[in-house]
MIKOL-897403 format. One record per residue (C-alpha): residue in three letters; y, z, x. Coordinates in steps of 0.05 Angstrom, whole numbers, plus 5000, padded with zeros to 4 digits. Layout:
N
ALAYZX;...
% end
This chain:
360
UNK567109344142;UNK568109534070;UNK572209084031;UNK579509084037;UNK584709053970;UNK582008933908;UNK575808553936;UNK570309093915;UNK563008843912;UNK560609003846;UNK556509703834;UNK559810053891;UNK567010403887;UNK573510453943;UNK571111223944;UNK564311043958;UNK565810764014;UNK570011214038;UNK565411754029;UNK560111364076;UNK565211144137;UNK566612044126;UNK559612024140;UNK557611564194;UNK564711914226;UNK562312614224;UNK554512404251;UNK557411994313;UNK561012674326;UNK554413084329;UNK550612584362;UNK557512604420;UNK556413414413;UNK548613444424;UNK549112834473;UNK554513294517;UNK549913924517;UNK544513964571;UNK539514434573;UNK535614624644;UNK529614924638;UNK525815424689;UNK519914894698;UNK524414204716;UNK529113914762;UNK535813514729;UNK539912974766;UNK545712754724;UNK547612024744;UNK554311694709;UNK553210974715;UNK548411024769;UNK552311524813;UNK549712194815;UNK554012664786;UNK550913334784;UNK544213574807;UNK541214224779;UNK536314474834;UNK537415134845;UNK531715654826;UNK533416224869;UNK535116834815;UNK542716914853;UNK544516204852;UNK539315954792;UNK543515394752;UNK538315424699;UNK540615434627;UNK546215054581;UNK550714534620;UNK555613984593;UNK555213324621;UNK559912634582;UNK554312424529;UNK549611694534;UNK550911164555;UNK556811534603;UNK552011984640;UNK544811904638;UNK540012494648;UNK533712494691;UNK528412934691;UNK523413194750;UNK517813804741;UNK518314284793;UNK511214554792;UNK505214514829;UNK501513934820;UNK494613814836;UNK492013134859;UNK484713014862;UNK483812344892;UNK477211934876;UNK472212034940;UNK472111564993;UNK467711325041;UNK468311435111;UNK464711365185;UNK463711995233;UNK463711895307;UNK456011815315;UNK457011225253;UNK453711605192;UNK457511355132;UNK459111985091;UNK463512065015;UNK468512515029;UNK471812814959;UNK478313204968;UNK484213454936;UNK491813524946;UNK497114104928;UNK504913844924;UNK510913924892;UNK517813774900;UNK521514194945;UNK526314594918;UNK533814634954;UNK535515154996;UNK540315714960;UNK547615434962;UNK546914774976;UNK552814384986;UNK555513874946;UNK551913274987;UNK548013014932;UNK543512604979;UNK540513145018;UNK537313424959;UNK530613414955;UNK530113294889;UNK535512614903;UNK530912394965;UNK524012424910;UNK527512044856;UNK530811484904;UNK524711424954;UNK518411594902;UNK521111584828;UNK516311924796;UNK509212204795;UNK504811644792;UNK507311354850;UNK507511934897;UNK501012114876;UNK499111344905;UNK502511414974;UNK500312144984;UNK492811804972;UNK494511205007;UNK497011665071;UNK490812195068;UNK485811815068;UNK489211415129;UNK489812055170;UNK482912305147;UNK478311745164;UNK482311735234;UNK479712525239;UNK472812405214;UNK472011825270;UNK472912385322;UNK467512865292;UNK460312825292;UNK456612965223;UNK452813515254;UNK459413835268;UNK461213825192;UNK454914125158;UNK455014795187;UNK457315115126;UNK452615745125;UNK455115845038;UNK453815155003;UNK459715374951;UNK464715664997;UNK471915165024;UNK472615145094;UNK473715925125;UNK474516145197;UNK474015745254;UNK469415195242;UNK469914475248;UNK471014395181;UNK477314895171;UNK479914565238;UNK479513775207;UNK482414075141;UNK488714405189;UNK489713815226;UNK489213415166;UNK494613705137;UNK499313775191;UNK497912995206;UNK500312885133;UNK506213315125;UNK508612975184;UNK505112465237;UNK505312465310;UNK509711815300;UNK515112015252;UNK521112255273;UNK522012715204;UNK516813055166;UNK515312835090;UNK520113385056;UNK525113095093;UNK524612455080;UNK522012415011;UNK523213064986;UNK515913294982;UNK512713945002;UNK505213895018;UNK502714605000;UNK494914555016;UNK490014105030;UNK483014245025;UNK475513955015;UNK471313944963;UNK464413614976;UNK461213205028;UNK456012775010;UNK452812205028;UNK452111444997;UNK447911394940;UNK443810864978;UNK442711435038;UNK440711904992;UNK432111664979;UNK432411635059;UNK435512365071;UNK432212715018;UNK425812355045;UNK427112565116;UNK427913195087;UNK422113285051;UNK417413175115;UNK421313595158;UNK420514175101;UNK412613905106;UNK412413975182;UNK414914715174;UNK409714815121;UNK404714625154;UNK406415035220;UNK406515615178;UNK399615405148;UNK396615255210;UNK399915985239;UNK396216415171;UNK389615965187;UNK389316285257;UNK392016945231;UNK387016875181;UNK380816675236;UNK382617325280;UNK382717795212;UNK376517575194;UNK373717535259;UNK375418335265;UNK372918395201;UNK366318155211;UNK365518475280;UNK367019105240;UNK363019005187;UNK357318835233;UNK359019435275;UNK358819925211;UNK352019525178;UNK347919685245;UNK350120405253;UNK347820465179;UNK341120095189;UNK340320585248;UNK341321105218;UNK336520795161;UNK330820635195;UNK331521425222;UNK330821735155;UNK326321195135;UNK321621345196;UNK322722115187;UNK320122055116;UNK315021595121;UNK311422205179;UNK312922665120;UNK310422265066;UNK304222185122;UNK303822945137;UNK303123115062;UNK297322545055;UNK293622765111;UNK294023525093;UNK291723405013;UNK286222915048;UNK283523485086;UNK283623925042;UNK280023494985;UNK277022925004;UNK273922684950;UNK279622724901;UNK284022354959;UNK278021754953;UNK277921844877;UNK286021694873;UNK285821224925;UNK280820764872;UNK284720924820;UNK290820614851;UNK286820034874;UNK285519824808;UNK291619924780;UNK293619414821;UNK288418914820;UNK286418894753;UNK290218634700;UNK289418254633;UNK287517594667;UNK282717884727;UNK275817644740;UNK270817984789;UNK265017824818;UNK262018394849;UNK255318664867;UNK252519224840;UNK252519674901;UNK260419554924;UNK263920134927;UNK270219864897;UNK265519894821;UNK262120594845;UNK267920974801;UNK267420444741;UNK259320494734;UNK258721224757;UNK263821554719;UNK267722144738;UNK263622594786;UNK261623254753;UNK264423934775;UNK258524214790;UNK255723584841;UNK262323674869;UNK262323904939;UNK265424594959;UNK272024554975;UNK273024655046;UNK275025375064;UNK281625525105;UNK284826105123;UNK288326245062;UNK282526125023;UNK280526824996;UNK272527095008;UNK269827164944;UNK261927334934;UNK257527924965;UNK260028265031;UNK257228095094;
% end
């Protein structure tokens, strides 16, 4: 309080203070005016509560009865404003580990699609069946839905995965692909999320009870413990080796009959050709035969002469030693010499041979 009469602390005047109660007047009145506007915006969900009763919720998105916008409500600490987000939220719980009907421990990772449902349009004025009313008195907030929505799906999943085999889960034929068509896998993820929007048990479905609308749920990867993993990829490995090696052994034989008809072939084509060989072989070896026998006739001398000739072509060479006597024929050409023309016999006559000489 500033000081009353003539009681004025020293430095500051009567007006001064004055001027600073004008002041502090004038700001409680804007912080009363911006404390008594509201604002609603197209993402959230408002309850206004005045001293703990609920006063006015603001739930209504529909485009004929949207509320969204400016409202007045009796500023803090009369009325107290609380505020939800209406959109789709995505909760990826942390995989878990779970046992399939034939006991192979598996990680299953999934994920989670809610929001809070939004009221129907024209609601009435019962505050309490409001969606939004049932979330913020049963859940609160998002941290703790998102911890009984994980708490009651992976309760109603390992129950399903104890009814399934694991053979009946991997018969995804694309590795990337969700759950499409009937398979097992799109059936668990359907009766998954039935069981969690509302259990065989419960007499009212989630929405109804706590305000929140399960949209999809879906999942993401199966996999197995990282302790499995050596084992599987092991077993793995030889069965990949045992397919190998069928397919090995499968070209081997392949390759045994190709060859085989190959060879029989080849054989097939190399004696034809050594036939056919040895027939032009023969045929010119009776020419080659014909044409000696002929120039032999005709001179035989000459024929004997050559036939020396290519005897020592072939016997003697740089590094040759003989020993001969003096009357073997094979050194008659080397001591006699050529024979003359005129010792040499008459050629024998034939019938083309002309008649030369004196008439008969």
């Amino acid at each position: 309080m500033p000081p009353t009469g003539s009681e004025t602390p020293p430095g500051i005047s009567k007006r001064t203070w004055q001027v600073l109660g004008q002041l502090l007047f004038v700001g409680l009145l804007i912080s009363l005016a911006v404390g008594s506007v509201l604002f609603v915006d197209e993402t959230e969900l408002v309850i206004v509560e005045r001293f703990g009763v609920i006063t006015a919720v603001y739930d209504q998105v529909d485009l004929a009865s949207s509320d969204r916008g400016l409202h007045f409500k009796l500023p803090w600490p009369v009325e107290t404003v609380r505020r939800f987000d209406r959109r789709l939220q995505l909760f990826d719980p942390r995989g878990r580990e779970m046992f399939t009907r034939d006991r192979k421990n598996i990680i299953v990772d999934t994920y989670l699609c809610w929001r809070i449902a939004a009221s129907p349009a024209g609601a009435d004025k019962n505050f309490a069946d409001r969606p939004v009313v049932k979330f913020y008195r049963g859940l609160g907030g998002i941290p703790t839905t998102e911890a009984r929505l994980d708490t009651r799906l992976r309760s109603v999943l390992s129950e399903e995965m104890g009814r399934l085999a694991l053979s009946d889960l991997l018969v995804s034929t694309v590795s990337e692909a969700g759950p499409q068509g009937a398979s097992p896998l799109a059936d668990l993820t359907n009766r998954v999320q039935k069981q969690v929007r509302q259990q065989p048990d419960e007499t009212a479905s989630l929405t109804s009870r706590l305000g929140v609308e399960i949209l999809d749920i879906g999942i993401q990867r199966i996999n197995l413990p990282e302790g499995n993993l050596f084992a599987v990829y092991e077993r793995m490995r030889k069965e990949r080796d045992k397919i190998a090696q069928r397919y090995r052994s499968a070209g081997e034989a392949e390759k045994v009959v190709i060859e085989s008809q190959a060879k029989r072939r080849s054989a097939e084509i190399m004696a034809k050709a050594n036939s056919e060989a040895a027939g032009i072989r023969a045929a010119g070896e009776a020419e080659a035969l014909r044409i000696r026998n002929t120039a032999h006739a005709r001179d035989p001398e000459f024929y004997a002469w050559l036939r020396n000739l290519e005897s020592y072509q072939k016997v003697l060479t740089n590094q040759t030693t003989l020993v001969l006597s003096a009357s073997s024929p094979f050194l008659k050409l080397l001591i006699d010499g050529l024979p003359s023309k005129t010792n040499s016999p008459p050629k024998p006559r034939t019938a083309d041979t002309p008649v030369t000489g004196s008439t008969p």
